[in-house]
N, C-alpha and C positions, 0 to 999 in steps of 0.2 A: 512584513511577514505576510505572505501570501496564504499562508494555512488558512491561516482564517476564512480567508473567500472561497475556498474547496472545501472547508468542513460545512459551511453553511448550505453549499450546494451538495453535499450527500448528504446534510440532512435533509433537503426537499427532497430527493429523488427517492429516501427510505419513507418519508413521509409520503410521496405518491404511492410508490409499492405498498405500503399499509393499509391507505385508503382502498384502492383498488383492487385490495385483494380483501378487503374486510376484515381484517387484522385488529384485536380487541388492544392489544399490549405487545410489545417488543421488548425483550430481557436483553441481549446485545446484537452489536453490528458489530461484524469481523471487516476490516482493510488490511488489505497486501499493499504494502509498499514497497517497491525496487531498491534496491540500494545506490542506485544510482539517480534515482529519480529527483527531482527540482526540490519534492517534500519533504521537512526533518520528523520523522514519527514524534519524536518529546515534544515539537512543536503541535503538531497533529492533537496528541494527547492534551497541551495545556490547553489547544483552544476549543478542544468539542464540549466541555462544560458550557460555555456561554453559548455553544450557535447549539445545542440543545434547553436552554432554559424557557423555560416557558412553551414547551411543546408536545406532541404525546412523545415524543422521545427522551423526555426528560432525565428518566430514570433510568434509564439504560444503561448498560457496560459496552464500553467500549473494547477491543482487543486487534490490535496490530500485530500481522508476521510478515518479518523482515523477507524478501525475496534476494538473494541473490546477486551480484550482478557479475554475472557468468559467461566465458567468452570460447568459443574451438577456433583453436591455434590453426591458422592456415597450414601452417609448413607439419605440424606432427598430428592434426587432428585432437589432439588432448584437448578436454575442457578444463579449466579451470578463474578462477576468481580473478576478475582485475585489480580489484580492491587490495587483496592480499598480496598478489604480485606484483603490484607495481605498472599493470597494465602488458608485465611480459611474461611470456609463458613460461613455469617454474621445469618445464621437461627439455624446452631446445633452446631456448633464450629469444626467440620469437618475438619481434613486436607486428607481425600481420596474425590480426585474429578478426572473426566477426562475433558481435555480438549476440550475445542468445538469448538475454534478460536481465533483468532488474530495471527497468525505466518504467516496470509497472505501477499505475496506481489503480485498484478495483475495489468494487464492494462485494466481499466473497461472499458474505454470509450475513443473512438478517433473522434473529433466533426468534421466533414468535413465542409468547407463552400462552 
């Protein structure tokens, strides 16, 4: 399980932003996860308790939104989901598409209180 070694390194990295921005408390950190991404969010979820304890992020909320993983069909232009479709476009039955997201992983949002 890989999560674990990405959750502990966004907690340093919300842990730097706090410091450096002289930040008393942090209420939650928002992550976008791609839907296609290496990451399982539930995984994500079970493992930010442990790579938060014991730190000022302790107490925090966590909150994940799922991104997408969104493709435009070469041949008609249409965007839509590979996930859903099977990787083929649901307008011309297309399998040339490029892809336009979900391999994201960010830290969107750090909520100061």
């Amino acid at each position: 399980m890989h999560e674990l070694s990405v959750v502990f390194e966004v907690v340093k990295t919300v842990e730097k932003f706090v410091q450096s921005n002289n930040l008393v408390k942090v209420d939650k950190v928002v992550l976008q996860i791609g839907e296609l991404s290496s990451m399982i969010p539930k995984y994500v979820e079970a493992c930010y308790p442990a790579a938060v304890d014991g730190t000022i992020l302790e107490n925090t909320k966590l909150e994940i939104e799922i991104l997408p993983g969104n493709a435009l069909c070469k041949n008609c232009d249409k965007v839509f989901n590979l996930i859903k479709n099977n990787k083929i476009c649901p307008n011309c039955q297309s399998d040339s598409w490029e892809l336009l997201g979900g391999r994201e992983f960010l830290i969107k949002e750090i909520v100061a209180c």
